[in-house]
mmCIF entry with sequence, helices, sheets and N, C-alpha, C, O atoms, coordinates in Angstrom:
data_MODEL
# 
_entry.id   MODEL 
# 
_entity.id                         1 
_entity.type                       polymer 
_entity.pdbx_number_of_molecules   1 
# 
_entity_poly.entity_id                      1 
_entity_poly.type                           'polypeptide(L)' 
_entity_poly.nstd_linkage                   no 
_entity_poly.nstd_monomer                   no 
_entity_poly.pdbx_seq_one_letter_code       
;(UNK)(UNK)(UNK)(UNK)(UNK)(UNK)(UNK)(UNK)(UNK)(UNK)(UNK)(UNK)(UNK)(UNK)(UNK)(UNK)
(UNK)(UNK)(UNK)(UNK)(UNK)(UNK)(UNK)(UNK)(UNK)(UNK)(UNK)(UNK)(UNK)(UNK)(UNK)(UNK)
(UNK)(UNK)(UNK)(UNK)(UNK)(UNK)(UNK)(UNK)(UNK)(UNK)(UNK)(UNK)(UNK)(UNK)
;
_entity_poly.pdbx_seq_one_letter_code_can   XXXXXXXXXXXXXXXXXXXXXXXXXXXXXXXXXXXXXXXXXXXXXX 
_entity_poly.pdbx_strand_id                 A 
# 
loop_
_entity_poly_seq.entity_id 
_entity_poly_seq.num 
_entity_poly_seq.mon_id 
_entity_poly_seq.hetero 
1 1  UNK n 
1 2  UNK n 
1 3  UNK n 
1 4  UNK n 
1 5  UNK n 
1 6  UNK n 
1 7  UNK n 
1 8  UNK n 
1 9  UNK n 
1 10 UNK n 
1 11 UNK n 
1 12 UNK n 
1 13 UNK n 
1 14 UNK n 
1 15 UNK n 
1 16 UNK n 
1 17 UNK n 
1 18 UNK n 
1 19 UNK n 
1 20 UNK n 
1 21 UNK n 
1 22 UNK n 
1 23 UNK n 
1 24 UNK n 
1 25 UNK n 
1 26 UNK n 
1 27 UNK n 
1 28 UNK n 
1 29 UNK n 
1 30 UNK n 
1 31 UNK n 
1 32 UNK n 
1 33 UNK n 
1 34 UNK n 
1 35 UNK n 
1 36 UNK n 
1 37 UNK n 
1 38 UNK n 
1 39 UNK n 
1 40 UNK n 
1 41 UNK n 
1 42 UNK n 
1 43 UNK n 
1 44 UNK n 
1 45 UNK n 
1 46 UNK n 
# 
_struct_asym.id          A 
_struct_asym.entity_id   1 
# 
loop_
_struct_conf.conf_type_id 
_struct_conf.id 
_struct_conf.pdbx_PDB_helix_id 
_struct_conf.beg_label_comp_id 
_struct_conf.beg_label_asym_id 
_struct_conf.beg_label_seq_id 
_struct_conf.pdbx_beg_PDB_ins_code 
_struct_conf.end_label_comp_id 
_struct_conf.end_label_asym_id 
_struct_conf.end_label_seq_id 
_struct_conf.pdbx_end_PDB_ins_code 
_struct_conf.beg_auth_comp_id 
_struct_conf.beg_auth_asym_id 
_struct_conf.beg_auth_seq_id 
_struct_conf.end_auth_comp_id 
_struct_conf.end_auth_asym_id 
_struct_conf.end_auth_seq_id 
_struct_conf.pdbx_PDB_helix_class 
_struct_conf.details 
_struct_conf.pdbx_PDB_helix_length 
HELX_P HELX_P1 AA1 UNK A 7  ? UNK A 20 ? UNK A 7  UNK A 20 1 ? 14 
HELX_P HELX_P2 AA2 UNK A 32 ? UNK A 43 ? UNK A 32 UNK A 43 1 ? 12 
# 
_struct_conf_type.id          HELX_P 
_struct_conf_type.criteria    ? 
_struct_conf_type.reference   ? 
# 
loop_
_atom_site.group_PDB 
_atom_site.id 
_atom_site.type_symbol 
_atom_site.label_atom_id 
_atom_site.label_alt_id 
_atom_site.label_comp_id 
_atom_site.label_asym_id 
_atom_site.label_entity_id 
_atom_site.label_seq_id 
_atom_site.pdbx_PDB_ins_code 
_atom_site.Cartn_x 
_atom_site.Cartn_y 
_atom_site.Cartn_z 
_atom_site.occupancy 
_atom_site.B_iso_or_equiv 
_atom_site.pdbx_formal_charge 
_atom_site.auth_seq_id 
_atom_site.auth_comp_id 
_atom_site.auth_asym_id 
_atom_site.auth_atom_id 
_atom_site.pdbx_PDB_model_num 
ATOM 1   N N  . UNK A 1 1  ? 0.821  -1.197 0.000  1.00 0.00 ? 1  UNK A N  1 
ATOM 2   C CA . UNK A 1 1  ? 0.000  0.000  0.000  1.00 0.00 ? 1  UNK A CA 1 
ATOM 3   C C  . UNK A 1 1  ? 0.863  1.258  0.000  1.00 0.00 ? 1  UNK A C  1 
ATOM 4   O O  . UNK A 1 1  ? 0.490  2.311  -0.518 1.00 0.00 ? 1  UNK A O  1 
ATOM 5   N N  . UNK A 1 2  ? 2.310  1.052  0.752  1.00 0.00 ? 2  UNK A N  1 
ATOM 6   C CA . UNK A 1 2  ? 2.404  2.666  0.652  1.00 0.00 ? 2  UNK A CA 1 
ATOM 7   C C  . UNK A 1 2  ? 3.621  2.057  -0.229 1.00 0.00 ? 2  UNK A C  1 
ATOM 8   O O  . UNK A 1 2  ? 3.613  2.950  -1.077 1.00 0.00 ? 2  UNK A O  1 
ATOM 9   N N  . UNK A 1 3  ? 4.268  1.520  -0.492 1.00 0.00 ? 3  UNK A N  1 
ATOM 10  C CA . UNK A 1 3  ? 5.178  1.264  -1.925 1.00 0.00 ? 3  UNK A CA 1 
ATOM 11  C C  . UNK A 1 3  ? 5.153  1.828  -2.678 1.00 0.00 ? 3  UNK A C  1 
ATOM 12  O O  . UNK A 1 3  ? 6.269  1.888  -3.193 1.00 0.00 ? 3  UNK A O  1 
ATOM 13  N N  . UNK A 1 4  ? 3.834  2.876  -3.587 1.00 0.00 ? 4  UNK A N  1 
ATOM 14  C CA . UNK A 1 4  ? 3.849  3.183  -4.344 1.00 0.00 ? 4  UNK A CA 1 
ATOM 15  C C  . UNK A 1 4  ? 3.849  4.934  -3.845 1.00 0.00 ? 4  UNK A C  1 
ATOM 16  O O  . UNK A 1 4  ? 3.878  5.829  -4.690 1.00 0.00 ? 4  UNK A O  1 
ATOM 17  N N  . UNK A 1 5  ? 3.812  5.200  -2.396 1.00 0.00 ? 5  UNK A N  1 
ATOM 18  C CA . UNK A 1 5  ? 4.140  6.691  -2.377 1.00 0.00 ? 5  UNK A CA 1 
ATOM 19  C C  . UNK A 1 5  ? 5.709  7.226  -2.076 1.00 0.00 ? 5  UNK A C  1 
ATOM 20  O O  . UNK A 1 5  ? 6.600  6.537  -1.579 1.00 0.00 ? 5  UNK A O  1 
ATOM 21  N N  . UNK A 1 6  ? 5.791  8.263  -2.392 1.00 0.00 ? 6  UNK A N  1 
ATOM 22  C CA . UNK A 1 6  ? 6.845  9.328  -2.186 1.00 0.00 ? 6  UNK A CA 1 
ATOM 23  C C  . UNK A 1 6  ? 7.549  9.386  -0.747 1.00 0.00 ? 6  UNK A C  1 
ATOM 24  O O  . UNK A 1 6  ? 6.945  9.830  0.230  1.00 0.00 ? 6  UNK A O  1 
ATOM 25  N N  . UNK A 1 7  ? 8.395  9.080  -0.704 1.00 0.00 ? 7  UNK A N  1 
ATOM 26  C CA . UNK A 1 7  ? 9.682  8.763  0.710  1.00 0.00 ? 7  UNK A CA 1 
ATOM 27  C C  . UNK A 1 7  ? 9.298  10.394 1.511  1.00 0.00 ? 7  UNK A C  1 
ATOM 28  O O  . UNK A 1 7  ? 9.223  10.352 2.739  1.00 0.00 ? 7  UNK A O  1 
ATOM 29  N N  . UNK A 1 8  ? 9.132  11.377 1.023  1.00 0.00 ? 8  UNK A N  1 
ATOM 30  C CA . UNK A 1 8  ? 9.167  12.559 1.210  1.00 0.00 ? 8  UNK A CA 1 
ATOM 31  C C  . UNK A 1 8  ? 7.600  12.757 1.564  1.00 0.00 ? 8  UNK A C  1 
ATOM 32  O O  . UNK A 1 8  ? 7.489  13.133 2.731  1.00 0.00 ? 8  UNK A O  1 
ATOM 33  N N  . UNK A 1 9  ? 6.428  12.625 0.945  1.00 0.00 ? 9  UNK A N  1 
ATOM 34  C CA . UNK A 1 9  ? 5.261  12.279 1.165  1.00 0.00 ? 9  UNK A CA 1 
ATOM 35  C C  . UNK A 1 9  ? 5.113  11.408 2.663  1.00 0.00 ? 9  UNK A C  1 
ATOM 36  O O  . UNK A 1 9  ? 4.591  11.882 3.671  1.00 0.00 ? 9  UNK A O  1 
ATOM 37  N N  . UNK A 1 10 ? 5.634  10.183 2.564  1.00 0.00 ? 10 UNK A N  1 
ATOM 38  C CA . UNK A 1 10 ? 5.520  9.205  3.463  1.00 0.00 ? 10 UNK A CA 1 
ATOM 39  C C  . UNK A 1 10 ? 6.037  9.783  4.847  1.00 0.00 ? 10 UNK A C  1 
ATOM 40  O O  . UNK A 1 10 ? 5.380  9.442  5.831  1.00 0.00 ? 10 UNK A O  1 
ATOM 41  N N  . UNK A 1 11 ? 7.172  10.646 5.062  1.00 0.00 ? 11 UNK A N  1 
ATOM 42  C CA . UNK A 1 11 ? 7.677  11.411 6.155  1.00 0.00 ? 11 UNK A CA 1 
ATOM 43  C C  . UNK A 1 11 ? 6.895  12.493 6.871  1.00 0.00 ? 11 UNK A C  1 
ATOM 44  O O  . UNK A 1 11 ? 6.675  12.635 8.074  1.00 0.00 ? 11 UNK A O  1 
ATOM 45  N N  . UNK A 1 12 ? 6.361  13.562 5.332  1.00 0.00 ? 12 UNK A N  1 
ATOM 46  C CA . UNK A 1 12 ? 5.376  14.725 5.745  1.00 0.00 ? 12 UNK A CA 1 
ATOM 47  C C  . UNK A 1 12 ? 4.390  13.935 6.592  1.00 0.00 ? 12 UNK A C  1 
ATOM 48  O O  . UNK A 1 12 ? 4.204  14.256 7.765  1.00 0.00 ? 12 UNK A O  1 
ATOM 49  N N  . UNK A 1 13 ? 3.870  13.098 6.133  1.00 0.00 ? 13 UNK A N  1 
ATOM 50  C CA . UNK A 1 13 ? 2.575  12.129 6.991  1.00 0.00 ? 13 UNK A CA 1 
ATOM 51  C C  . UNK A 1 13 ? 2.874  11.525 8.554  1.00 0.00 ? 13 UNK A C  1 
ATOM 52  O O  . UNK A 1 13 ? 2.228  11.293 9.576  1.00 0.00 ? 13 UNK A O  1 
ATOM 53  N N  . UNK A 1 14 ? 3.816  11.456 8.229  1.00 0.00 ? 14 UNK A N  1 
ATOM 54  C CA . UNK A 1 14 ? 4.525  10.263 9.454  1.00 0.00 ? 14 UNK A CA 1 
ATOM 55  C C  . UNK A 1 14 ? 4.709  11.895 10.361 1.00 0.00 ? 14 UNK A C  1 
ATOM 56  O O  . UNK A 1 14 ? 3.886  11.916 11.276 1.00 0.00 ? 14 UNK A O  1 
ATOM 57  N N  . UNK A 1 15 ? 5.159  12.583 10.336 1.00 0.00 ? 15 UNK A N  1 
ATOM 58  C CA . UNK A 1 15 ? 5.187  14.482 10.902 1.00 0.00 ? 15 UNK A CA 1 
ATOM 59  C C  . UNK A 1 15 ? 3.894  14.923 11.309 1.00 0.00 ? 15 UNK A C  1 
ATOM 60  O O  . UNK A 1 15 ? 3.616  15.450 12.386 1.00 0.00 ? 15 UNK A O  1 
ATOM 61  N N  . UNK A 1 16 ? 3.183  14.685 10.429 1.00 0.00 ? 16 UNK A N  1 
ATOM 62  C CA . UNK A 1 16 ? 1.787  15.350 10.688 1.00 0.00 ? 16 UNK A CA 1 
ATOM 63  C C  . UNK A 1 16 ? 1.217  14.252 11.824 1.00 0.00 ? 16 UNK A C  1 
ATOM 64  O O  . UNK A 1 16 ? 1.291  14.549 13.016 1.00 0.00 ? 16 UNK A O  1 
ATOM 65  N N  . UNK A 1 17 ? 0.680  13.048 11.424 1.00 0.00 ? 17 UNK A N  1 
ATOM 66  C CA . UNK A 1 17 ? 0.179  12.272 12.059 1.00 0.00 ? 17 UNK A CA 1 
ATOM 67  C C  . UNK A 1 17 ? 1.028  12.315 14.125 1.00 0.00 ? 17 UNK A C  1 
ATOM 68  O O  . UNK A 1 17 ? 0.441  12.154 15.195 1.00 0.00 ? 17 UNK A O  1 
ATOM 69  N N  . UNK A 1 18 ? 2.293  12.554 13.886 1.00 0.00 ? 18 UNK A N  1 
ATOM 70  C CA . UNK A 1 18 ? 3.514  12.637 15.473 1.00 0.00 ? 18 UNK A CA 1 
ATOM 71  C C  . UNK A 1 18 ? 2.628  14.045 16.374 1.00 0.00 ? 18 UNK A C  1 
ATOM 72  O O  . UNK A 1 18 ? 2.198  14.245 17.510 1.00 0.00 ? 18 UNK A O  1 
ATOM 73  N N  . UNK A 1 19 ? 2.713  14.887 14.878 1.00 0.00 ? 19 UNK A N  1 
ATOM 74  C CA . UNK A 1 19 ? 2.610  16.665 16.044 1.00 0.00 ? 19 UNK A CA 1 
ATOM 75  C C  . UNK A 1 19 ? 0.965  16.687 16.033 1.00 0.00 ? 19 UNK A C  1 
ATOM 76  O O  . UNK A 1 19 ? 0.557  17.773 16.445 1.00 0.00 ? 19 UNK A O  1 
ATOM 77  N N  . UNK A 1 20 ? -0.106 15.759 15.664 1.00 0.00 ? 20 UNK A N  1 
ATOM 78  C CA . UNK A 1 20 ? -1.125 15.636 16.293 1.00 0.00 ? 20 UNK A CA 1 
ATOM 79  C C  . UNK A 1 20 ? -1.504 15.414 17.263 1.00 0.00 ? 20 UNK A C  1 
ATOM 80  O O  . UNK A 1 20 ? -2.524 15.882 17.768 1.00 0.00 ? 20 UNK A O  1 
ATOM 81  N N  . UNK A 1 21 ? -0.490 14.371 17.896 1.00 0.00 ? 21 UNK A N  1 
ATOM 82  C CA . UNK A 1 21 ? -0.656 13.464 18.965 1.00 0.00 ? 21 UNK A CA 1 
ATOM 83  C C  . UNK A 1 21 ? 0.475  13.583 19.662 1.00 0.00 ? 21 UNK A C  1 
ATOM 84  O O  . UNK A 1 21 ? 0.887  12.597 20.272 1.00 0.00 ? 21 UNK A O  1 
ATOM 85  N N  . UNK A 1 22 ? 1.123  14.701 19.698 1.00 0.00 ? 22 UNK A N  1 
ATOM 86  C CA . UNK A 1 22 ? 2.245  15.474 20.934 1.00 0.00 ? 22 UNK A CA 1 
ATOM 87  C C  . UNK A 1 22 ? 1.322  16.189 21.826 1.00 0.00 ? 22 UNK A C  1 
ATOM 88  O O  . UNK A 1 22 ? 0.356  16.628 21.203 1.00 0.00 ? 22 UNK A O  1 
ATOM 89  N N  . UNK A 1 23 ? 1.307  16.476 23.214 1.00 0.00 ? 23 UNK A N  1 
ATOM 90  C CA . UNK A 1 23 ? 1.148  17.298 24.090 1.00 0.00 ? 23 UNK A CA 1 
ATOM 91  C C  . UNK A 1 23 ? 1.934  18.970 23.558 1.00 0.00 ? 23 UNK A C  1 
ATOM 92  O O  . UNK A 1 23 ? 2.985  19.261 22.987 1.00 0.00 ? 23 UNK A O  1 
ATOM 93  N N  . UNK A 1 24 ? 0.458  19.978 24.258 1.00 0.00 ? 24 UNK A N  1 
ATOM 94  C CA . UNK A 1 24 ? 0.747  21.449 23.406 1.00 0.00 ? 24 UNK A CA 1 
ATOM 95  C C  . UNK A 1 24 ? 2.398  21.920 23.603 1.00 0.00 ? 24 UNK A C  1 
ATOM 96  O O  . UNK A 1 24 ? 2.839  20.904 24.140 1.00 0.00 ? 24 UNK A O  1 
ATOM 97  N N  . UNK A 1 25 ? 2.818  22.259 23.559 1.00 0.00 ? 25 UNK A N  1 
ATOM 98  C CA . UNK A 1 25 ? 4.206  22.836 23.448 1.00 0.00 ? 25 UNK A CA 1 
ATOM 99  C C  . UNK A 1 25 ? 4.046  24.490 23.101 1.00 0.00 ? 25 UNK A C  1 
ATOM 100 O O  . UNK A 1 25 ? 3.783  25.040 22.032 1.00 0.00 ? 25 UNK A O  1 
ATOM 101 N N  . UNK A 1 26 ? 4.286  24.992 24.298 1.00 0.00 ? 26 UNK A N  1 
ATOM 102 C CA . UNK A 1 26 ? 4.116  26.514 24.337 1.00 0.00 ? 26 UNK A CA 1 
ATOM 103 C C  . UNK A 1 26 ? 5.000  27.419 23.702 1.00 0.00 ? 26 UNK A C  1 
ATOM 104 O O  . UNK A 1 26 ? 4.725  28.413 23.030 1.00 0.00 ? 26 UNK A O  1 
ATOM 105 N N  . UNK A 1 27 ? 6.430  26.797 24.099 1.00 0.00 ? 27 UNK A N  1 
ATOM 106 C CA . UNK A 1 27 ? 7.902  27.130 23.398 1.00 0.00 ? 27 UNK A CA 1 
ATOM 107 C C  . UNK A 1 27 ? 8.925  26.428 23.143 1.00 0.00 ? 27 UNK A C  1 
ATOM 108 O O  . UNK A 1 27 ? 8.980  25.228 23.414 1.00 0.00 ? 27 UNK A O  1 
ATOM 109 N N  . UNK A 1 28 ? 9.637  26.923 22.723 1.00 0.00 ? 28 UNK A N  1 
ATOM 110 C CA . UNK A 1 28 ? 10.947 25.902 22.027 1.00 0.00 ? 28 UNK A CA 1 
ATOM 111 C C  . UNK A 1 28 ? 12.168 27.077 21.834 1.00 0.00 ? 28 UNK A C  1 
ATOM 112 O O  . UNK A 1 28 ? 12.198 28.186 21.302 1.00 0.00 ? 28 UNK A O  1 
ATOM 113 N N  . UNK A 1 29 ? 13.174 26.215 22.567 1.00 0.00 ? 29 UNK A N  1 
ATOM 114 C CA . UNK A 1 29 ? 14.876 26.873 22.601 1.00 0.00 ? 29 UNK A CA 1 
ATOM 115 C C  . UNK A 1 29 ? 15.628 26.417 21.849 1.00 0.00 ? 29 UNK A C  1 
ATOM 116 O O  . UNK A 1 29 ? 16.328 25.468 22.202 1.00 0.00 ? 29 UNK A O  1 
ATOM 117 N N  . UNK A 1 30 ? 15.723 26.978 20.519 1.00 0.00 ? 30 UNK A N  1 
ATOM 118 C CA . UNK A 1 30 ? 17.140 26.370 19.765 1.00 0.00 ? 30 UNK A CA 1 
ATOM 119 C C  . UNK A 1 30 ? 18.338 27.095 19.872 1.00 0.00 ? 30 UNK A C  1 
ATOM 120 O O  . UNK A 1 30 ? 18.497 28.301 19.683 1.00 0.00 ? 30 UNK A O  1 
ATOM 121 N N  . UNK A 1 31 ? 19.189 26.222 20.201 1.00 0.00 ? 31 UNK A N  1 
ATOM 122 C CA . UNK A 1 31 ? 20.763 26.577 20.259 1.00 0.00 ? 31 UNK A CA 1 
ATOM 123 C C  . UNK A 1 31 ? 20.903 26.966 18.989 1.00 0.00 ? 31 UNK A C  1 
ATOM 124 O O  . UNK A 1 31 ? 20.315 26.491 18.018 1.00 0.00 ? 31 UNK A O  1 
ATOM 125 N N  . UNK A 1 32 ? 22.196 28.401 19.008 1.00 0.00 ? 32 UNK A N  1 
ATOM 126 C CA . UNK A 1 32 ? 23.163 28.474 17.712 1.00 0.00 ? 32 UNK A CA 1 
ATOM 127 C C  . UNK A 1 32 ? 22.995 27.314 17.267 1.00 0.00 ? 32 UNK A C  1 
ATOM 128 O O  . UNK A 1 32 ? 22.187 27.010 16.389 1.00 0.00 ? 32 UNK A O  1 
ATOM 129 N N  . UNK A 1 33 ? 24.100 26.223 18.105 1.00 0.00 ? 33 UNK A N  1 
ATOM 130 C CA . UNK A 1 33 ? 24.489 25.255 17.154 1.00 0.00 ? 33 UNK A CA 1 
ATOM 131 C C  . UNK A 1 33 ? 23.279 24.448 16.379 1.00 0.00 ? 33 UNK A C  1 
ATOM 132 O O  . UNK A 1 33 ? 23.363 24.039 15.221 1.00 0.00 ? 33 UNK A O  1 
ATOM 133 N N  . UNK A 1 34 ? 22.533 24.351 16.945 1.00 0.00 ? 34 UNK A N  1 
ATOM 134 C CA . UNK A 1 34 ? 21.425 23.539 16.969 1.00 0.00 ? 34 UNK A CA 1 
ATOM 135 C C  . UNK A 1 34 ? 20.781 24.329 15.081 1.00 0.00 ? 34 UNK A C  1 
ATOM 136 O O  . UNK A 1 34 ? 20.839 23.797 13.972 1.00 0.00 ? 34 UNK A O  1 
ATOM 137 N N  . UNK A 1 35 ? 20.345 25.443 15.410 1.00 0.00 ? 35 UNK A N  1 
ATOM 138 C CA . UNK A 1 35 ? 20.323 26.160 14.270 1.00 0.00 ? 35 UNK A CA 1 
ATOM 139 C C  . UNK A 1 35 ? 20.947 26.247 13.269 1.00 0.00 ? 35 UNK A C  1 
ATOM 140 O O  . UNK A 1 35 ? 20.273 26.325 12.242 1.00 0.00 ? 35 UNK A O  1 
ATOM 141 N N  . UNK A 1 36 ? 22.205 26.268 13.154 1.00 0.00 ? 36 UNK A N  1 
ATOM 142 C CA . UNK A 1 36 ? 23.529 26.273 12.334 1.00 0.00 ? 36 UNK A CA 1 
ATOM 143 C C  . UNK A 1 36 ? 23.053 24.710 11.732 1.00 0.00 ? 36 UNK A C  1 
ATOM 144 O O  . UNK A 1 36 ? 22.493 24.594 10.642 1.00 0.00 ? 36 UNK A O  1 
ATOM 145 N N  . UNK A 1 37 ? 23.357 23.601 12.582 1.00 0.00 ? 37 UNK A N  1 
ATOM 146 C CA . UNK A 1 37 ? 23.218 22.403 11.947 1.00 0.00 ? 37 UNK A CA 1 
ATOM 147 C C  . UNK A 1 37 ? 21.837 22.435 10.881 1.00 0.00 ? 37 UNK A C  1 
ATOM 148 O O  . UNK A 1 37 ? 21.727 22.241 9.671  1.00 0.00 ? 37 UNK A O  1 
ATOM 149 N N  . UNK A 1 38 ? 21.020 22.723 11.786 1.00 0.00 ? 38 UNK A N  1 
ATOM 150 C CA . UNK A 1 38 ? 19.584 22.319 10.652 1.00 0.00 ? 38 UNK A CA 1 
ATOM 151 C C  . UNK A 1 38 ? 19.394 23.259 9.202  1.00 0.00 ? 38 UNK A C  1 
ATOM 152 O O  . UNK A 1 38 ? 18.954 22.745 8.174  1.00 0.00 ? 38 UNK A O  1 
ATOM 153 N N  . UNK A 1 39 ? 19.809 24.763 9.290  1.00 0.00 ? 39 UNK A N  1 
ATOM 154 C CA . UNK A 1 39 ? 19.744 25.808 8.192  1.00 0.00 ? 39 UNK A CA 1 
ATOM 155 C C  . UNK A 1 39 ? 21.496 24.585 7.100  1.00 0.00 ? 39 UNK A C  1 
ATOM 156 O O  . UNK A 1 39 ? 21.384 24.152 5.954  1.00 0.00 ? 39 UNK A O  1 
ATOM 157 N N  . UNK A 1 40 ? 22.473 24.450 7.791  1.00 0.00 ? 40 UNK A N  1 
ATOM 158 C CA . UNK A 1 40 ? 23.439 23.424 6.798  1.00 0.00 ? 40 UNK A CA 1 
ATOM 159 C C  . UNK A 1 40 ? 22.537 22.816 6.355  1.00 0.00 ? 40 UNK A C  1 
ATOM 160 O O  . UNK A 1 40 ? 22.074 23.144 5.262  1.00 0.00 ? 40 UNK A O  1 
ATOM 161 N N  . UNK A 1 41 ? 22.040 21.796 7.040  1.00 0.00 ? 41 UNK A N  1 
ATOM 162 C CA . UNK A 1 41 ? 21.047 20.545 6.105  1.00 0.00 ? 41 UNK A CA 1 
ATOM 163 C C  . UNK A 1 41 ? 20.179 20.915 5.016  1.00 0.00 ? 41 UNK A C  1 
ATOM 164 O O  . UNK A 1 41 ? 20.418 20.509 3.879  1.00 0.00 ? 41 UNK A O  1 
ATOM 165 N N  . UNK A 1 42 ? 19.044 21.760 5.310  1.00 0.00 ? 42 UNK A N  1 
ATOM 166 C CA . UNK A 1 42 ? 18.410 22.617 4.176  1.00 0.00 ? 42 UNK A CA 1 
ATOM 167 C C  . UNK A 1 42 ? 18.832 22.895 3.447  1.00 0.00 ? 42 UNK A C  1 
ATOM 168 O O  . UNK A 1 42 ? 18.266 22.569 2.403  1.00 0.00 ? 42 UNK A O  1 
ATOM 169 N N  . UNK A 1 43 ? 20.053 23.654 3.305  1.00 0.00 ? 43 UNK A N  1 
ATOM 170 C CA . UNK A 1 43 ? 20.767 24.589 2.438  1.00 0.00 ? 43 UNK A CA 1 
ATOM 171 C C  . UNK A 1 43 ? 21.340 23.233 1.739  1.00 0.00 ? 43 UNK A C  1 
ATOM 172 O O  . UNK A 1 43 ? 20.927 23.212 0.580  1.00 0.00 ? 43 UNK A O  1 
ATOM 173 N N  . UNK A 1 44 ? 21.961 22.353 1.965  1.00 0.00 ? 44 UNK A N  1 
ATOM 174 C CA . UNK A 1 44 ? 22.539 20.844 1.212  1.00 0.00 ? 44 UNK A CA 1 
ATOM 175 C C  . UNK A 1 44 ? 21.813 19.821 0.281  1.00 0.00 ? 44 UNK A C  1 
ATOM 176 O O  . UNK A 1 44 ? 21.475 18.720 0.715  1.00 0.00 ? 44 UNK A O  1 
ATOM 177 N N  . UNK A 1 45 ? 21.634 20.118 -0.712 1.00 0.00 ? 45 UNK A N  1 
ATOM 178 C CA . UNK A 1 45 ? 20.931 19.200 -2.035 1.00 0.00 ? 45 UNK A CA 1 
ATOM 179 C C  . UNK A 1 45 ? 21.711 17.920 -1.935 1.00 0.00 ? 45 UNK A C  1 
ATOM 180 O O  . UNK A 1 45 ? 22.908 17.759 -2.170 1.00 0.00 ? 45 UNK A O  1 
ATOM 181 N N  . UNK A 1 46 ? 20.899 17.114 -1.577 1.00 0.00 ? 46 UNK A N  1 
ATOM 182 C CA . UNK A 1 46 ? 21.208 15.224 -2.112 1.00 0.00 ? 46 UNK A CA 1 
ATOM 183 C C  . UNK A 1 46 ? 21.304 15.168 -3.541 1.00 0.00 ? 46 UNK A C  1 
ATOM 184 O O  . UNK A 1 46 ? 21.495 14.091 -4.105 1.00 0.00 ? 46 UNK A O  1 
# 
């Protein structure tokens, strides 16, 4: 059944379906580094 969807599709879902069913989260602290790492990844084409 899901064989035939999108790895990238299949993740967005697997994301959506997680932050439905997380408890509310009021705020969030990202480190520099923490930041630095994730804006690298984005910015990096496979």
């Amino acid at each position: 059944m899901h064989g035939d969807v999108d790895v990238a599709t299949l993740n967005a879902l697997t994301g959506t379906r997680l932050a439905e069913n997380l408890p509310r989260i009021d705020s969030v602290t990202i480190s520099p580094d923490v930041l630095t790492g994730l804006l690298t990844r984005l910015g990096t084409r496979e």
